[in-house]
VORO-489642 format. One line per 5 residues: number of its first residue (from 1); for each residue x, y, z of C-alpha. Coordinates in pm, 1 decimal, always signed. Layout:
VORO-489642
NUM = X:Y:Z | ...
END
This chain:
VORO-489642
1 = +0.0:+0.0:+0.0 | +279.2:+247.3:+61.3 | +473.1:+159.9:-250.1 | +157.4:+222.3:-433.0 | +74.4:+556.7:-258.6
6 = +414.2:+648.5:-292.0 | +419.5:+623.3:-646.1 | +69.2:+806.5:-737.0 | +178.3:+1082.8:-522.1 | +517.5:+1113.1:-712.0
11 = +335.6:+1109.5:-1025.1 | +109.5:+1373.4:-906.1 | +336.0:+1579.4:-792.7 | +537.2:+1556.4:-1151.2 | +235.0:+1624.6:-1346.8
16 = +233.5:+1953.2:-1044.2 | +571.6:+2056.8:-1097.4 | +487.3:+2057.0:-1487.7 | +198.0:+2231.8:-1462.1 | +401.5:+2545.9:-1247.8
21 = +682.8:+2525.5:-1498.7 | +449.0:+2615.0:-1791.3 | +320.2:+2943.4:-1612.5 | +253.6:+3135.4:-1937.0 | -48.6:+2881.9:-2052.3
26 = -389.3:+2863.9:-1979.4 | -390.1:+2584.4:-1767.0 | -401.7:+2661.1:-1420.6 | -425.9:+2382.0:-1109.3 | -638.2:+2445.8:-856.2
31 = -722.0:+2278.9:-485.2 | -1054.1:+2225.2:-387.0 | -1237.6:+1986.8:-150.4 | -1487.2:+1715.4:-230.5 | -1826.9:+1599.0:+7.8
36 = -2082.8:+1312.7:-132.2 | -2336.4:+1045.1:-14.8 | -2226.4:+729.0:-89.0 | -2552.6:+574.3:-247.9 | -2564.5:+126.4:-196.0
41 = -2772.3:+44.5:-524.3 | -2824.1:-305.4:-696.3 | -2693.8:-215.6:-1058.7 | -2319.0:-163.3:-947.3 | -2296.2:-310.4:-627.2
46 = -2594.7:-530.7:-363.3 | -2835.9:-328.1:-134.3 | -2879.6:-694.7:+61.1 | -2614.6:-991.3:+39.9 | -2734.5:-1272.3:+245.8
51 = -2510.3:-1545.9:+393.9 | -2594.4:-1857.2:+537.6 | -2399.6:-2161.9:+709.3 | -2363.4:-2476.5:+519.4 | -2659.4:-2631.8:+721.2
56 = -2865.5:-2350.9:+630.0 | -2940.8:-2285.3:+1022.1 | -2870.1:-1916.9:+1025.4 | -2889.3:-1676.2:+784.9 | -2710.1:-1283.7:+771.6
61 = -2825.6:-984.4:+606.4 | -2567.9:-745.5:+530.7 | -2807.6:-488.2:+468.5 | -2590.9:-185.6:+309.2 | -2689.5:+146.9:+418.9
66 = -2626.3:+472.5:+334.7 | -2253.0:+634.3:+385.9 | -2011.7:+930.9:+314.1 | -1724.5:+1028.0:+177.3 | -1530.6:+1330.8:+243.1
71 = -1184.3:+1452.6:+169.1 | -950.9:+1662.1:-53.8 | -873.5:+1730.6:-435.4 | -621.8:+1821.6:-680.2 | -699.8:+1915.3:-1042.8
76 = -390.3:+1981.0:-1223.5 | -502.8:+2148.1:-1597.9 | -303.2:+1957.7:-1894.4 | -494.4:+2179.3:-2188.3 | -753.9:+2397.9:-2238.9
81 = -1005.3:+2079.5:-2229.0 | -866.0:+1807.6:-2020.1 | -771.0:+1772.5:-1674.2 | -630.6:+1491.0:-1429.8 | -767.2:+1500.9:-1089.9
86 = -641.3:+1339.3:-813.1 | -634.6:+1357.0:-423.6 | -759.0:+1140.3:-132.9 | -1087.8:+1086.8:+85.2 | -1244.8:+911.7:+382.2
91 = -1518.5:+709.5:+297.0 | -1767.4:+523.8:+553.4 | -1948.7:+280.0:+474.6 | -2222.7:+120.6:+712.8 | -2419.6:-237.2:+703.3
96 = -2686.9:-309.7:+935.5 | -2648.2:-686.8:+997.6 | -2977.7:-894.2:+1074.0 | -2936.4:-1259.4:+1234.1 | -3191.0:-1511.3:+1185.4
101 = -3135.9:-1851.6:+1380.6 | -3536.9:-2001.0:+1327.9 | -3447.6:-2316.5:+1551.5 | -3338.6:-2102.2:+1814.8 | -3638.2:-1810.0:+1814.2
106 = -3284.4:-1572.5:+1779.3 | -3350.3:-1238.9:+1539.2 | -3111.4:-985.9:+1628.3 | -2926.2:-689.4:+1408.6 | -2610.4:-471.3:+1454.9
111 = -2430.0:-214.8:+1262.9 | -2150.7:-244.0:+1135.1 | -1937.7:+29.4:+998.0 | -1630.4:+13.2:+731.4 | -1383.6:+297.2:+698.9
116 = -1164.6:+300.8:+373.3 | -960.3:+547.5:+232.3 | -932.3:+626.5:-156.1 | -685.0:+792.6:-376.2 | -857.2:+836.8:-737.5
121 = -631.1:+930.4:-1043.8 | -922.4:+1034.6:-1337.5 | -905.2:+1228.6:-1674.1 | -1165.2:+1492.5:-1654.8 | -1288.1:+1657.3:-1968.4
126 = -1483.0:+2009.8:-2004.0 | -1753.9:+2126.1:-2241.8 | -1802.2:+2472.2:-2243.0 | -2145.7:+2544.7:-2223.5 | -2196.2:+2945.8:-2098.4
131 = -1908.1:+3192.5:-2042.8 | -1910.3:+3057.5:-1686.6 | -2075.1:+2697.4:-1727.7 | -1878.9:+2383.2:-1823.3 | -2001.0:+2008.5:-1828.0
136 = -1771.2:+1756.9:-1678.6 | -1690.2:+1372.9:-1723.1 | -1429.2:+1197.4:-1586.6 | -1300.6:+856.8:-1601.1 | -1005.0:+648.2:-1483.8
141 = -893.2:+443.9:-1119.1 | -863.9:+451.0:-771.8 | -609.0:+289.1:-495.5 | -853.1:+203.5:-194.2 | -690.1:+70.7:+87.4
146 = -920.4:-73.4:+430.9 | -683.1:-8.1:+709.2 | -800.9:-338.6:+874.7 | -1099.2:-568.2:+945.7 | -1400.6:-456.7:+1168.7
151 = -1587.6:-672.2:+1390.1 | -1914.0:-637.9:+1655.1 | -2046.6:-842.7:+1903.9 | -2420.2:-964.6:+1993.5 | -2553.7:-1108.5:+2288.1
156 = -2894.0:-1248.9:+2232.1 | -2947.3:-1469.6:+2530.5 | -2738.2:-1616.9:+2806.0 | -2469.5:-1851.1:+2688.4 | -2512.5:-1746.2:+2324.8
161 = -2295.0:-1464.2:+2132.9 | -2317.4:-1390.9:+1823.4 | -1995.0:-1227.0:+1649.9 | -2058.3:-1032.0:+1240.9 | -1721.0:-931.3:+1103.4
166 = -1589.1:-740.9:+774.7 | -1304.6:-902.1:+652.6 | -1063.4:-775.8:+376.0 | -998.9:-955.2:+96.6 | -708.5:-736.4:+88.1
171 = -606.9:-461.5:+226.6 | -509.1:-278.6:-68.0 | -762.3:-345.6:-418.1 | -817.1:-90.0:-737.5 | -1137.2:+12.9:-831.4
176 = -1281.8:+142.9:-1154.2 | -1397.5:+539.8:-1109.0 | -1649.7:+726.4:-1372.6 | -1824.6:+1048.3:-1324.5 | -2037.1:+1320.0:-1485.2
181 = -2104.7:+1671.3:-1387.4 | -2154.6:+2104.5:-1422.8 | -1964.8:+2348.7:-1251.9 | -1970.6:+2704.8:-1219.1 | -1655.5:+2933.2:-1259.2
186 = -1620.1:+3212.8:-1105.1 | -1265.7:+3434.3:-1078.5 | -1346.7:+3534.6:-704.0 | -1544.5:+3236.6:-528.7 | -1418.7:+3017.3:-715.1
191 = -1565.1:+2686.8:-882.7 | -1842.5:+2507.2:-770.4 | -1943.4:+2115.1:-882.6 | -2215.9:+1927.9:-852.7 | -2236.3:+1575.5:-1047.5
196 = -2263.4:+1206.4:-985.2 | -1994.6:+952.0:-950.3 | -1945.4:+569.8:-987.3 | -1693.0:+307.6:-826.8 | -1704.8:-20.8:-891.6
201 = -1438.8:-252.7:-774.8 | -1243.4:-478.4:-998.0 | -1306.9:-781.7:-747.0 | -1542.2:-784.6:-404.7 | -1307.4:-641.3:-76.8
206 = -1488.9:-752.2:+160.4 | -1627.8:-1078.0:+280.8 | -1936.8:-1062.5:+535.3 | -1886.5:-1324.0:+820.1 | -2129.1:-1432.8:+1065.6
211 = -2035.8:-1625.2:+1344.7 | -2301.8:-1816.2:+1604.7 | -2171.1:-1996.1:+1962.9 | -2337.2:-2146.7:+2209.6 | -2105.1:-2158.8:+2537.5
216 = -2097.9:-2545.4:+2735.5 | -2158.3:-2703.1:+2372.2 | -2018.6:-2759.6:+2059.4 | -2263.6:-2572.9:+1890.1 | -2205.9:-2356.0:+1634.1
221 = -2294.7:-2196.6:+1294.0 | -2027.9:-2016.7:+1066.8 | -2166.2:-1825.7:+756.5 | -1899.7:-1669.6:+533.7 | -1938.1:-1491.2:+209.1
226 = -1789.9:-1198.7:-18.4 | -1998.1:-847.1:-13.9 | -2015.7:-648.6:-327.3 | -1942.1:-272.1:-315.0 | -1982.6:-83.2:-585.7
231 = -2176.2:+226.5:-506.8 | -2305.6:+525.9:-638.3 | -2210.8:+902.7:-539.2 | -2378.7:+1246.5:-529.1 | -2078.2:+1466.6:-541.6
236 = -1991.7:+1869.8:-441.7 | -1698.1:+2004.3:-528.1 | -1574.3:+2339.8:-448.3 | -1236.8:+2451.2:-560.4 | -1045.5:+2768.7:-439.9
241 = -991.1:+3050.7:-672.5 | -648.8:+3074.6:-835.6 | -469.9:+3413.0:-774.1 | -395.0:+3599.3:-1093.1 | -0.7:+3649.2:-1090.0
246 = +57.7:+4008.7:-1077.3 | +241.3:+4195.9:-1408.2 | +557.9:+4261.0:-1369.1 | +597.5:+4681.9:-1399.2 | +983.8:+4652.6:-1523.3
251 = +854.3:+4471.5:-1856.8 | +500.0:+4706.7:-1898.6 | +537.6:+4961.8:-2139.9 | +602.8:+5312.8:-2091.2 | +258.4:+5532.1:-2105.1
256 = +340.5:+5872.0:-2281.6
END
């Protein structure tokens, strides 16, 4: 995971250094911040993935809820149309987890929340639409890396605990990123997006886990199954205006 950050970072920070050396184009970089609702749908991803143990006992709902993402931006201008955008973000993700153990007359639930981080590296290109209006679409990948495996606890009766656990696949996967959008440019607020985003990973990270014991016996029930995550986003952007470089007065003109 740090070799991989490591290197999109130096990359970034090329295309960066680039960008500054070419100060007499058009093609400005600017910092911004990015905020969005991370949206569990069927077509990308699973609202419900249901696991059950090979004897079919007890079943698991990894119901997946609504989460957020929230973090910071880099959009580094290459020409007049096209952009890369990079940067990293927090996102939360939260599954409420419902038991069902029939034989037993258990129904229980719990939450349980994932915390991943994500480093996207797109190609956004503009349409210019007004003198201040511009559609946006973007597409490219992301490093998303779970910094470990979460785990809860339920305690339904006495004698019986139930444990539901996240486990990575690995703790490091890539994930395929694709967005569309408008923003508004302005020279003193700066720019303002709102659009909606995709991510679909190229292979489930998670697997959903389920674990039923009964203390004094050697009863128990063990589910285990992977959890597809794909999800949909809502996103706001808002980048800071860039500061017009001053003239320089040695190289202006004389007025007469």
């Amino acid at each position: 995971m740090q070799k991989s950050i490591f290197i999109l970072f130096i990359c970034a920070f090329s295309l960066i250094s680039y960008g500054q050396k070419r100060k007499k184009e058009r093609f400005p970089s600017y910092f911004g911040i990015v905020a969005a609702p991370v949206i569990p749908n069927n077509f990308i991803g699973a609202v419900h993935t249901e696991i059950k143990d090979s004897s079919e006992s007890m079943t698991a709902d990894f119901h997946n809820k609504w989460g957020f993402t929230f973090g910071a931006t880099i959009r580094i201008g290459l020409s007049k149309n096209i952009s890369l955008e990079t940067g990293i973000s927090q996102v939360r993700r939260i599954y409420n987890v419902g038991i069902s153990i029939p034989d037993s007359n258990i129904y229980d639930s719990q939450k349980l929340s994932f915390v991943n981080y994500d480093i996207p590296l797109n190609a956004l290109f503009y349409v210019k639409l007004t003198e201040k209006w511009y559609a946006d679409a973007s597409l490219g990948v992301s490093i998303t890396h779970y910094p470990s495996d979460v785990q809860d606890s339920m305690l339904p009766e006495a004698k019986k605990a139930i444990f539901i656990q996240g486990r990575r696949t690995e703790s490091t996967y890539f994930a395929f990123n694709a967005g569309f959008g408008f923003e508004y440019r302005t020279e003193k607020a700066g720019t303002f997006f709102l659009g909606f985003g995709a991510k679909v990973p190229f292979k489930p990270p998670l697997f959903g886990v389920a674990i039923f014991r009964q203390s004094g016996t050697a009863k128990q029930f063990f589910a285990y199954d992977p959890i597809s995550a794909g999800y949909f986003t809502i996103d706001f952007r808002y980048f800071i205006p860039t500061p017009k470089k001053k003239k320089d007065p040695v190289n202006q003109p004389l007025i007469e």
